[in-house]
C-alpha positions, 0 to 999 in steps of 0.5 A, a space after each residue: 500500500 505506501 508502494 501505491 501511495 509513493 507512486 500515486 503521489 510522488 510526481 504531483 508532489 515533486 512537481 509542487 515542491 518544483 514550483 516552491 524552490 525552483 530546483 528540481 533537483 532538490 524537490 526530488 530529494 525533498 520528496 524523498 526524505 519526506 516519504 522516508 519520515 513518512 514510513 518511520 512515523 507513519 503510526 503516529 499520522 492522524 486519521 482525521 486528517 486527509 492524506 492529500 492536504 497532509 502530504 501536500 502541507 508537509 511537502 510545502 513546510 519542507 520545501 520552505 524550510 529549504 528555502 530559508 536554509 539557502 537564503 534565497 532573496 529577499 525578493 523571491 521569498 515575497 513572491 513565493 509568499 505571496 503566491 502560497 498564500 493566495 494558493 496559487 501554487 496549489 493545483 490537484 490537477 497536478 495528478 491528472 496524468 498519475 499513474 492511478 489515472 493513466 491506469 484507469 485510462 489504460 483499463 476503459 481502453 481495454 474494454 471493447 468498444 461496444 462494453 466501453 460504450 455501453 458503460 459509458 452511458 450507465 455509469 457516466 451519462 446516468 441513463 438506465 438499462 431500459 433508455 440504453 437498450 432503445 438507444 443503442 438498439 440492443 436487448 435489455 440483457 445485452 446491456 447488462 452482459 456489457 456492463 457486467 462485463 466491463 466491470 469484471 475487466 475493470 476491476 482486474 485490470 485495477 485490483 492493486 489499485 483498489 486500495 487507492 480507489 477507495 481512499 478517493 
């Protein structure tokens, strides 16, 4: 599971460390010794809190924690200032291409294209098994046999993923 949590987050938070010191470098090494303190403390994390904000917030200290080790300028630390507290260093799209979404992706275009269709429009556009049917043409059964198929390839092609799906 902090396998997964590492992969899943590690891009994302390197990126917005990236943003904090302008120094890929370090924000890589800041990660790191992150998830390092992560995995020896990890019994004392507080479940209240949401994994997301609180690896974000713990990457943001230690990113500005580096900064006032390098002493940076006294311009630069304003303008970085400035921009954490308006959050405009904050982004979740930053995981849009994450490994759990490109997996996810990879999964759907498994699927063939009438399943993939067919689930679409159950799970995405809402409609019920009757309103697909008349849609597409096809028998009441024939859109349960999609969706059921899609679903079991879905989960196996996502099943050491599922422990992530259902943090989100």
């Amino acid at each position: 599971a902090f396998e997964l949590l590492f992969r899943f987050y590690y891009p994302g938070l390197v990126t917005f460390a990236s943003q904090i010191i302008l120094d890929r470098d370090e924000a890589e090494e800041i990660v790191q010794d992150f998830f390092v303190k992560l995995w020896t403390g990890r019994k004392e994390i507080k479940q209240s809190v949401t994994l997301k904000s609180y690896f974000f917030t713990s990457v943001k200290n230690r990113a500005l924690n580096y900064l006032k080790k390098e002493k940076i300028s006294e311009k630069v630390r304003d303008e970085l200032r400035e921009m954490i507290e308006t959050d405009q260093l904050y982004q979740p799209d930053l995981f849009v291409e994450s490994e759990l979404q490109t997996r996810i992706k990879t999964a759907f275009e498994k699927l063939p294209p009438r399943t993939n269709e067919v689930f679409a429009l159950s799970r995405f556009k809402g409609l019920s098994n009757d309103q697909i049917a008349e849609k597409l043409n096809i028998s009441k059964r024939t859109v349960e046999t999609h969706n059921s198929n899609a679903l079991k390839i879905l989960r196996e092609e996502l099943k050491d993923y599922m422990f992530l799906l259902l943090l989100f």
